[in-house]
C-alpha positions in Angstrom: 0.0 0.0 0.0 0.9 3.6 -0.8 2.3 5.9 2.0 0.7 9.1 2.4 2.0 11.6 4.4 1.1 15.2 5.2 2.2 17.7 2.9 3.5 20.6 5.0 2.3 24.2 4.5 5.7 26.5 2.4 6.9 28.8 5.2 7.0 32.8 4.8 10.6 32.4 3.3 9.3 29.9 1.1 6.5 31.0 -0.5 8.0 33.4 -2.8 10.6 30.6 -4.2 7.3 28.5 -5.2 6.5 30.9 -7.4 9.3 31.1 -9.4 9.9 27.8 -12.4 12.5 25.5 -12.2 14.5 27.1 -15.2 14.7 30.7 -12.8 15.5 28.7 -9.6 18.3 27.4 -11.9 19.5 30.6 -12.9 19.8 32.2 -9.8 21.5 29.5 -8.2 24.2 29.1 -10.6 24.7 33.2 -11.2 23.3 33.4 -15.0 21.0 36.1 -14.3 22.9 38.6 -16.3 23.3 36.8 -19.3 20.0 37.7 -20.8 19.0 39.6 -23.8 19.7 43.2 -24.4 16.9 45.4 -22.9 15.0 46.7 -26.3 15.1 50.8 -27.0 12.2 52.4 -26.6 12.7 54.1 -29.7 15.3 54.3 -32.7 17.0 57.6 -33.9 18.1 58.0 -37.4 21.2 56.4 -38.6 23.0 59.5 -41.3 23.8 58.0 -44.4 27.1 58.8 -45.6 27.8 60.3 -49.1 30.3 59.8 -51.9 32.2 63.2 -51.4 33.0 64.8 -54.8 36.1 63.7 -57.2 39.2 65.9 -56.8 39.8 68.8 -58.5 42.9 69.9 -60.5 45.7 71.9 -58.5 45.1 74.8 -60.2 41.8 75.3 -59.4 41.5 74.9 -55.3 38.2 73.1 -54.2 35.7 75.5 -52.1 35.5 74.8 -48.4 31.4 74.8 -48.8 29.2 72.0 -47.4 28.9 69.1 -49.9 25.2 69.5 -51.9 22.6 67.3 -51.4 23.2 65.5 -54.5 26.6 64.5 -55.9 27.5 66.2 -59.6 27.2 64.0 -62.3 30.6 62.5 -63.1 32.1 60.4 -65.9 30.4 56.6 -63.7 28.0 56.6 -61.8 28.4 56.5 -57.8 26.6 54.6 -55.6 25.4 57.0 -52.5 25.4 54.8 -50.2 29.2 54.0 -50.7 31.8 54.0 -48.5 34.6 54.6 -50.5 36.6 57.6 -49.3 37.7 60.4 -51.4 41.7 58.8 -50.7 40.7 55.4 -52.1 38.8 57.1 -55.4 40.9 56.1 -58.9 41.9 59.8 -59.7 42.7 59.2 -63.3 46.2 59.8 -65.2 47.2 62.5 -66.1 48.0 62.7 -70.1 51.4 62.3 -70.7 53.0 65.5 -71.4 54.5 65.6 -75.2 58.0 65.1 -75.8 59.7 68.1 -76.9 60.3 68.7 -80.6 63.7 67.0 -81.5 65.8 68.9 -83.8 65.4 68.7 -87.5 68.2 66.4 -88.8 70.9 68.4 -90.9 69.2 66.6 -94.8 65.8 67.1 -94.4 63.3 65.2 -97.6 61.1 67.6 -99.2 60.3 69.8 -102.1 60.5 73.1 -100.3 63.3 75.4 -99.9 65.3 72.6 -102.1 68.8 74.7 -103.0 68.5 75.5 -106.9 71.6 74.5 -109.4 72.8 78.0 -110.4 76.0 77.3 -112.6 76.6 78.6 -116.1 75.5 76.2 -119.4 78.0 74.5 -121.2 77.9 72.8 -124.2 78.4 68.4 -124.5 80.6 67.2 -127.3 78.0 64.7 -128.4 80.3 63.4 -131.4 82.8 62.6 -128.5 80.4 60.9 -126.4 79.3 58.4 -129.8 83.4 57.7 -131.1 84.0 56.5 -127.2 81.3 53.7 -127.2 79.0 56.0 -124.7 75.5 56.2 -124.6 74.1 58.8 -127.2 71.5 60.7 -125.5 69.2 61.5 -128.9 70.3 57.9 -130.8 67.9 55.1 -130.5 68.0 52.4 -128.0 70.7 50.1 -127.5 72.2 47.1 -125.7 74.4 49.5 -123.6 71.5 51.7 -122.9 69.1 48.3 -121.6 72.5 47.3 -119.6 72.4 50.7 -117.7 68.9 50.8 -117.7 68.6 47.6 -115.2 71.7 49.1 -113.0 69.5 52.4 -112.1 66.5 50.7 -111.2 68.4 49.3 -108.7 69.5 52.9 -107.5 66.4 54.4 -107.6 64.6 51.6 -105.6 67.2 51.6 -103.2 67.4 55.9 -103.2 63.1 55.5 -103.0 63.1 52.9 -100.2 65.4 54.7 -97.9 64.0 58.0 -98.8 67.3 60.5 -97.5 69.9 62.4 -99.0 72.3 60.2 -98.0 71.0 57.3 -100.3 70.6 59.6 -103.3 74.3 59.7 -102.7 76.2 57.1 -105.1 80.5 56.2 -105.2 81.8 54.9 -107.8 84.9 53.5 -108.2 87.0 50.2 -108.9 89.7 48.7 -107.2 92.2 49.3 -109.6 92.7 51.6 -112.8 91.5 50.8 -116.0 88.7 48.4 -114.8 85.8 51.0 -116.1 84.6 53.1 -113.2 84.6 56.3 -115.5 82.9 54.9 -118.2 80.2 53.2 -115.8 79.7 56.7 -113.8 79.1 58.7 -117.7 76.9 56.3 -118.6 74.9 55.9 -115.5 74.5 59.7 -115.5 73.1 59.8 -119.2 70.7 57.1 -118.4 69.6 58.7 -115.0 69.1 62.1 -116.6 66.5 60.5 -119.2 64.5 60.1 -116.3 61.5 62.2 -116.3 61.9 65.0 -113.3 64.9 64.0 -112.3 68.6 66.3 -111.9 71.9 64.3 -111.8 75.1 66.1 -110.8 77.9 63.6 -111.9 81.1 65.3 -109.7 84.5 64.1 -110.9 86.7 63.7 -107.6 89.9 62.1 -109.5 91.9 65.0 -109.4 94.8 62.3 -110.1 93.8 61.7 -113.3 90.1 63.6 -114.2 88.2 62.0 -117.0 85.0 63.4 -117.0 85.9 67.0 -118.1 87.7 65.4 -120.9 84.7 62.9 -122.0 81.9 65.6 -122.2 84.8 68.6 -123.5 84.8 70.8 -121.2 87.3 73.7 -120.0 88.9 74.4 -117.0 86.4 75.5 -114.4 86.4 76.4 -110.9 85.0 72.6 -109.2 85.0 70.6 -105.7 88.7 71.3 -104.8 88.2 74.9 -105.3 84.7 74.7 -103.0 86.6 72.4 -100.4 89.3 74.9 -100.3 87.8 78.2 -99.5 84.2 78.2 -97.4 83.0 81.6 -99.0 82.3 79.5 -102.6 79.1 77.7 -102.7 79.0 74.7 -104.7 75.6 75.1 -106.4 77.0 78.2 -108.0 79.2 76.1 -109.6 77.6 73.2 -110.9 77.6 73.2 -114.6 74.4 73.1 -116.4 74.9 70.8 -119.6 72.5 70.4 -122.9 71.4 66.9 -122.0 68.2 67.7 -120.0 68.5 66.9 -116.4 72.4 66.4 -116.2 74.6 68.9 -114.2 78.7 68.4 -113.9 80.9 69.5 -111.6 84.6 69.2 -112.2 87.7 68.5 -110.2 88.7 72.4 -110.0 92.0 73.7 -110.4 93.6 73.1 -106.7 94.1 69.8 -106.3 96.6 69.4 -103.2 95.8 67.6 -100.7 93.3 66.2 -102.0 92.4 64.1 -99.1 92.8 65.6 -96.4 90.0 68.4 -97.8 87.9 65.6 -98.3 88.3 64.2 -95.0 87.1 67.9 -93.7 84.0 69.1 -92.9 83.6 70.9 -95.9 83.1 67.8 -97.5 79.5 66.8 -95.3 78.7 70.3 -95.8 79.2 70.2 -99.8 77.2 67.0 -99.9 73.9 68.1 -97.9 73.9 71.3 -99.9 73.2 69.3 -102.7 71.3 67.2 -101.5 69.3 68.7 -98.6 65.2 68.9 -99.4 66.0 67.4 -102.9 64.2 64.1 -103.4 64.3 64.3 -107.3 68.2 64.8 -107.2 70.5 62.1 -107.9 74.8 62.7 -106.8 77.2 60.6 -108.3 81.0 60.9 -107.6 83.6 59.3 -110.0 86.5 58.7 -107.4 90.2 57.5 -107.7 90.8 53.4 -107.6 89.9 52.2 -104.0 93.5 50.8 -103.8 95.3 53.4 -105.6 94.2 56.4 -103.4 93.1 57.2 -100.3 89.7 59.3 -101.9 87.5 56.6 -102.2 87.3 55.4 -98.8 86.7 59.5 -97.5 84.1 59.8 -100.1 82.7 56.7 -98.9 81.8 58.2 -95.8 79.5 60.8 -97.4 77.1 58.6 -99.7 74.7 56.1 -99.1 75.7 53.6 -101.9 78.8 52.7 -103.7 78.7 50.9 -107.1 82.3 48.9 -107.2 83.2 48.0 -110.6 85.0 44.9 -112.0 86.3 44.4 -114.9 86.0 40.4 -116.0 89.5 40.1 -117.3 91.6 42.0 -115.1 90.1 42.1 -111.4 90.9 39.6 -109.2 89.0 38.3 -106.3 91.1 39.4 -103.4 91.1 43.0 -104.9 87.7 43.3 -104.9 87.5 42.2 -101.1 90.1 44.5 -100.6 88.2 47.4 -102.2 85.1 46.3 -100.3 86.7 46.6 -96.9 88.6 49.9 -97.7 84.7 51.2 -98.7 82.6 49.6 -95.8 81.6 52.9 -94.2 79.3 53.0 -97.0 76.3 50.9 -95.7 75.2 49.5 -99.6 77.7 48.1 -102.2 76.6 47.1 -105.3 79.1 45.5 -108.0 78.8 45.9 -111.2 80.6 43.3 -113.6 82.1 45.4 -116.7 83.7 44.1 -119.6 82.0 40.6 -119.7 81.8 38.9 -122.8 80.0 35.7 -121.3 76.8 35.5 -119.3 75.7 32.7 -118.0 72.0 33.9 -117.9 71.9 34.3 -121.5 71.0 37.6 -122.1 72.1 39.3 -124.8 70.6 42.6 -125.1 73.1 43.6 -128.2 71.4 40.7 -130.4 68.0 42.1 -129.6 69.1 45.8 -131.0 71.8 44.5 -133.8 
């Protein structure tokens, strides 16, 4: 049977610890009354919003100290207002770079302006003398010579075109020895070059060992590049002689000839060059010079022009003398070699057959 006893009435102290639940009897005897919720705010102020502050504005122009405006002026994106990003962390963009300062103009500058005009007297060509000596006659008809020298100055021009200075419409030439041809190779280059439509060649004659163009075209003693070299108050252009074949201009070796190369090593030298050349593009220089391994000439000239046309004769000029020549005339960046003389061709063409 079940035991009942009396259940005894909660004393004064007691009654008040009835009324509490098990869970708050807990909590107050182990001490974890205060870890209860935060009490709730009666009532909730406005948060501000924060505002993109305005971009940055140049140096020059020092930003106003006013309060920022209710609404941010349009920029180049759009920007969030409710961003945080601070005016430190904005991208301030580039600044464009600033343009390099104008370099100078180089001393040959390419153009049809201002070009420096040929203003030496005319002189009369000996054309009788140019057809007895097996050169090209500027009013016969076409020949196998004339086809010959026609492929060699397509090469110059292209070359003179591509490169597009005054140094390239600058052409030596010379031959390692004597009597290989460089003389009758710079006469009939110039003839062929001055049938070109708008186009001046000034065929200079720098052997003042032994010069060969006054004698080829007949012409007298004349004040020429020694005499211009020599004394700084001439000006070559005044000098240049203006021939009868259209487009041709001469200028001969002049009457001082000492020291020959030491005035070419000079200054005057660059100087004489550019004045022809300089804002010229339809002008075309070519210098017969002494043998590359006869005189010293060459190899200054060499310095001045931006291609060299080394001639060989097929039946006198040896291998190693043409590599000798070569090296003697490698301050000239483009050497071409032109094979005179040469009775077999391996190719086949003939253009003398073609003409009779």
């Amino acid at each position: 049977m079940t035991e009942h006893r009396p259940i005894k009435p909660p004393k004064e102290g007691e009654q008040k610890e009835e009324k509490s639940s098990l869970l708050e009897r807990a909590s107050g005897a182990f001490g974890l009354n205060d870890l209860g919720a935060a009490p709730m705010p009666r009532s909730f102020d406005d948060v501000p919003m924060k505002r993109a502050r305005p971009l940055r504005k140049p140096a020059s122009e020092p930003a106003p100290e006013a309060a920022p405006a209710a609404s941010p002026e349009p920029v180049g994106r759009d920007i969030p207002v409710e961003s945080e990003i601070s005016q430190a962390s904005l991208p301030v963009p580039a600044p464009a770079p600033a343009a390099p300062p104008h370099a100078a103009p180089p001393a040959v500058i390419d153009g049809s302006a201002n070009a420096i005009a040929l203003a030496g007297q005319s002189v009369e060509v000996d054309f009788n003398r140019l057809r007895e000596r097996g050169f090209i006659d500027p009013n016969g008809q076409a020949s196998g010579l004339a086809e010959e020298f026609r492929i060699v100055k397509r090469q110059i021009l292209e070359a003179a075109r591509a490169a597009g200075t005054g140094l390239s419409r600058r052409i030596l030439i010379t031959s390692p020895h004597a009597d290989e041809g460089k003389t009758f190779c710079a006469v009939n280059l110039a003839l062929s070059l001055a049938a070109e439509r708008d186009l001046e060649v000034v065929l200079i004659d720098a052997d003042m060992a032994n010069p060969s163009i006054k004698d080829v075209f007949g012409l007298p003693e004349h004040t020429g590049l020694m005499d211009v070299l020599a004394d700084s108050e001439i000006r070559v252009e005044n000098h240049v002689l203006k021939t009868d074949i259209d487009g041709l201009w001469l200028l001969p070796p002049g009457r001082n000839a000492s020291h020959a190369s030491e005035a070419l090593s000079s200054r005057s030298t660059a100087e004489l060059f550019e004045r022809l050349t300089a804002q010229a593009p339809n002008r075309i220089v070519l210098v017969d010079s002494p043998p590359a391994l006869a005189a010293s000439p060459a190899a200054e000239i060499a310095k001045h022009v931006g291609q060299t046309i080394l001639v060989a004769r097929a039946d006198r000029t040896g291998k190693s003398a043409l590599e000798d020549a070569a090296q003697l005339l490698s301050a000239c960046p483009d050497i071409k070699l032109v094979l005179n003389n040469a009775i077999f061709s391996p190719s086949g063409r003939r253009f003398g057959s073609y003409y009779g």
